[in-house]
Every structure is written in structure tokens, then in C-alpha cells.
N, C-alpha and C positions, 0 to 999 in steps of 0.2 A: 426478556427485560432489555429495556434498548442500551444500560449500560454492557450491556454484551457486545454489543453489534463492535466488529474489530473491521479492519483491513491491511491488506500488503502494499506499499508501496516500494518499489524495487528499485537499485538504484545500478548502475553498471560503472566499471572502468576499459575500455578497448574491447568492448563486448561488440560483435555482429548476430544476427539472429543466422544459423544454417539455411539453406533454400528450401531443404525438406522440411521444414518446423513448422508445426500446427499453430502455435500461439506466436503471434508477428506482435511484436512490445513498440511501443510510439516512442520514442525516446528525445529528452528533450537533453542541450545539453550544460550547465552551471559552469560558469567561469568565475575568473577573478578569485585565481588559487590565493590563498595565502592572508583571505582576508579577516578582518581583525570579528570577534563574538562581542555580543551584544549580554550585559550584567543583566539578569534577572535575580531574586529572590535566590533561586535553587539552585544559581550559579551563573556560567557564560557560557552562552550557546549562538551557534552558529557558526564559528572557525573550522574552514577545510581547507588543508594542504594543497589539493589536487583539484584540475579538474576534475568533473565527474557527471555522466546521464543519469538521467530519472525518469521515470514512466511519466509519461504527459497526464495519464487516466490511471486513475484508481483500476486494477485489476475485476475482471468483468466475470459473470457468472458462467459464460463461452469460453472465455480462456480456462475458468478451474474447471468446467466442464471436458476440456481435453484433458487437463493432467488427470482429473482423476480415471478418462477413461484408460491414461495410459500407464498409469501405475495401481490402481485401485481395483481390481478385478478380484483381489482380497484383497483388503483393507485391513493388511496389518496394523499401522499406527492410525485409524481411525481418523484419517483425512476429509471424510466428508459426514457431517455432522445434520442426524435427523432433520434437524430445525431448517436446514437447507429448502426442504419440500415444502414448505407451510408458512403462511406469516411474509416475513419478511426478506424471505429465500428466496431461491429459486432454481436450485436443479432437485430432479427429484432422480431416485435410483429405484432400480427394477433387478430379479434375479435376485439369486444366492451366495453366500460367498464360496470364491473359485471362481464365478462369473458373473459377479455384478456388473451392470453397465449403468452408465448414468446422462440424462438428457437436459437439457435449459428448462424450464420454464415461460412457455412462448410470450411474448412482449417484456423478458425481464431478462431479455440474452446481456444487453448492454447497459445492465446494472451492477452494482460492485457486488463482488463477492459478499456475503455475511456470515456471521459464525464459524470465519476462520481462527484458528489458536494461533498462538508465537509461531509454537512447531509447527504447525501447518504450513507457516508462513515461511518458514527455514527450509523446511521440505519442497515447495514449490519453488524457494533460490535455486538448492541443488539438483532441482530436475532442469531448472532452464542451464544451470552452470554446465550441465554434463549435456548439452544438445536436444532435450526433450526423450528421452530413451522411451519403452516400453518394456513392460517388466515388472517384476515382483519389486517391492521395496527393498532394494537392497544398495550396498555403497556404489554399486554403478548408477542408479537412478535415483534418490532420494538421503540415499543417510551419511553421503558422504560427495564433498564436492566444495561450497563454499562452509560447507559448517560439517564438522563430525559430529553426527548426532548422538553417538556414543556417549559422548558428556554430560550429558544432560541438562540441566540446568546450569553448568558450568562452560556451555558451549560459546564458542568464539569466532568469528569471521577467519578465514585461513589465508596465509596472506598470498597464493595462489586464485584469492577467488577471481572473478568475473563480472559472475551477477550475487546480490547480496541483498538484505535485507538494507534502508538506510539505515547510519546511525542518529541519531538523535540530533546532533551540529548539521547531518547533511540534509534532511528532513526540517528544520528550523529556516536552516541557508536558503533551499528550494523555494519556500513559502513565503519568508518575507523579508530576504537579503535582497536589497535596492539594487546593486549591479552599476558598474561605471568603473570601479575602481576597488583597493581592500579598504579603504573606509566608508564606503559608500552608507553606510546604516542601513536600518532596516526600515521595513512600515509594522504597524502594528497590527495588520491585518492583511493576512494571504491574498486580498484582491488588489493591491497597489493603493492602498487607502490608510489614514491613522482615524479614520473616521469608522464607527462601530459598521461592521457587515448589516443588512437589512433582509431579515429570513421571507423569504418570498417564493415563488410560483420561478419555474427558471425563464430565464430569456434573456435578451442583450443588454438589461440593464447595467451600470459600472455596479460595481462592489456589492452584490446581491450572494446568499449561496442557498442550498437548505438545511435549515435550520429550524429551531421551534417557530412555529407556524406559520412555516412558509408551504409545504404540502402536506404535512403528515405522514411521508412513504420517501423509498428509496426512489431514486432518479437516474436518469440514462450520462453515464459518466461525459462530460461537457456541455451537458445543457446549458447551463448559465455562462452564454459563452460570452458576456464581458465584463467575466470578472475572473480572468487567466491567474493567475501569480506574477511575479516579476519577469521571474524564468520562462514562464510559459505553462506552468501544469495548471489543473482545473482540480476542484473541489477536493483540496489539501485544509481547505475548512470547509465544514459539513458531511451530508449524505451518509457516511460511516466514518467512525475513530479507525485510525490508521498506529498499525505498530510499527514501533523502530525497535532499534539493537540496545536499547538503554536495558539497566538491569537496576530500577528501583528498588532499595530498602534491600539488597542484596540478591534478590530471587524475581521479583514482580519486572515484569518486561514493561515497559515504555509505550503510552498509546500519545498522542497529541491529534488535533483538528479539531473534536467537536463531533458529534453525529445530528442526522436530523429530528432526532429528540431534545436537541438543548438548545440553550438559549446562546445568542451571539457572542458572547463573550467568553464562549468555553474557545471560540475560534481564536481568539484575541491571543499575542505573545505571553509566553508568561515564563 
């Protein structure tokens, strides 16, 4: 169901990637600490204290394609999810567990992940937080770093972290905080535009993304490349819904953008 379709977008503070590190993160990076949220319905969003980077690209099926080969050889928390191979996926896995390995999907390397969970998405923080380890799931490489995963659904950013999931304000800011100054407002659409996104085929057009029936299918993360955000990231609307660190109705985690099954206006502020 494409209201599945989820994604990570990752956000860092004084974060460098290591030399040896398989997954190299594009990092763009949000200035203009301090500036004032934007009143919707369900409250104000977008105020961050700090500066802060953000993954330029939706997280790609190559980069989860190394974590899982380097944590997931058993798949204790169930990091990579059947649907991955079929549809609208695209790594598929081979082997038993003790020694699963897992491969892209050739022409879908540089497509965003799909059918990742919250946790999935906290687990892939603390493996980049802790260096990219290899290894069993354990608090050196996944369950512990920017999140204890011990808590479970009562889990929280740790204020050691690094790399983290965004929150909700920083995820809103990236997308469609104007930039110049802390009142600069926003636009109301992730492509620098208050005019509705136009779901299309990608390419250089201004404020374009994919959307309901622009392809029908996941897309190679930047194609639509003139229609950046303010900041600089790329399809923070459309392609796949993106989770942040919000905790809806006390328990239900935070998606925002839109995926390429809806219609433009899921992209739209709200």
C-alpha cells in the first residue's frame, strides 16, 4: 500500500563522515539559528535553535544496502523488510540467517529506501552515530548511540547524539524555511514556491516533484533538479513519505512530504 512507503531523512550536528565509511551522507547545511515557527492548525513548526545539516538526498537503497550488509547477517530487529525485493523496493537478500547478505536492485541503487519503519530509521542513526561498525545488532552498532533502543516507544534523541533522525521543526525548516534571516517565513511548498508543486516526469523544471501522476514509480533521488528546497535538499516533497522524531497521539511517529502516490497538496505546509 503506498500509504506505507516511509523514509529517513537524517539530520547531523558537527558530524564528519570517517575515511573508512561505506555510506558518504551529502550534507547540506540550515542556518539562521534562532528563527521564529510558522502557526498551522496542529500548532508551530519550524523553530530551531541551532544550526544544523541535513541529508541533501533521501537515503538510497545502496546506502541501506551497506548497513544492512553490515549489521544484518542476522536480522535480529528485522531491519530489512521482505517487500524490499518486489514492487516498489529494491534490495533483495539471499542466504540464511547467520549469513544473510543482501544486494540493490540494478537500476534502483539511487532510489530511496522503502518499507523502512521509525526503528529502522533510529537503527540506521546509531550505526552512522557510532562510525558504520560491523557486527551483530548490538549497543556498539545499532541500539544504542543517538537513541537507546531499550525504550522503546518511549525512545528519545540523546543529547550526545551526532547523527539523528530530524525532528519535526527541523524537517519543516529544511523544506520550507525562506532563509535570509529568523523571520524570513516560509513558502508553502518545498520547491521555493507558494504556488501548488505540478506532479510530473522529473527534470529541470522550477517546482515540479513526483507526485500523483507524475511517473507512477520511485525516482532516482535529485532528479527533479530545479526544484531544490530553500536549503538545498531534493524531494523533501514527494517520491516516499519521510519520518521525523515527532510522536503523534502519544505513540505514532511523524511522517511529512507526501509520497509518489498523492496528490500535491499532501506536499503542501500544514
Amino acid at each position: 500500500a503506498l500509504e506505507m512507503t516511509r523514509l529517513i531523512v537524517l539530520a547531523a550536528l558537527l558530524f564528519a563522515v570517517p575515511a573508512q565509511a561505506v555510506v558518504n551522507i551529502d550534507w547540506v547545511t540550515v542556518g539562521d539559528a534562532g528563527n521564529s515557527c510558522e502557526t498551522q492548525t496542529q500548532g508551530c513548526f519550524g523553530a530551531v535553535s541551532d544550526e544544523y545539516r541535513i541529508d541533501k538526498y533521501e537515503v538510497t537503497n545502496a546506502q541501506y544496502t551497506e548497513f544492512l550488509n553490515a549489521v544484518a547477517a542476522t536480522d535480529t530487529n528485522l531491519l530489512y523488510n521482505p517487500n524490499m525485493g518486489s514492487g516498489f523496493g529494491g534490495i533483495t537478500r539471499s542466504g540464511s540467517s547467520g549469513s544473510f547478505s543482501y544486494s540493490t536492485i540494478a537500476g534502483r541503487e539511487d532510489m530511496p529506501v522503502n518499507y523502512v519503519s521509525w526503528y529502522d530509521s533510529l537503527r540506521f542513526a546509531n550505526w552512522l552515530h557510532n562510525s558504520q561498525p560491523t557486527g551483530a545488532q548490538d549497543t556498539t552498532t545499532t541500539e544504542d548511540g543517538a537513541y537507546d533502543m531499550s525504550l522503546g516507544s518511549s525512545v528519545v534523541r540523546e543529547s550526545g547524539a551526532t547523527v539523528y533522525l530530524t525532528s519535526e521543526d527541523e524537517w519543516y525548516k529544511a523544506a520550507y524555511y525562506k532563509g535570509g534571516g529568523t523571520s524570513a517565513g516560509y513558502w508553502d511548498y518545498p520547491a521555493v514556491s507558494d504556488a501548488q508543486t505540478s506532479c510530473t516526469a522529473p527534470g529541470a523544471t522550477a517546482n515540479t516533484a513526483n507526485c500523483s501522476g507524475g511517473t507512477g514509480e520511485l525516482t532516482d533521488g535529485g532528479s527533479y533538479t530545479g526544484s531544490a528546497s530553500p536549503n538545498g535538499t531534493f524531494d523533501q516533497g514527494g517520491n516516499v513519505w519521510e519520518w521525523n522524531e515527532a510522536l503523534i497521539s502519544g505513540s505514532n511517529p511523524g511522517i511529512r512530504g507526501g509520497g509518489f502516490g498523492n496528490g500535491a497538496t499532501y506536499l503542501a505546509t500544514s
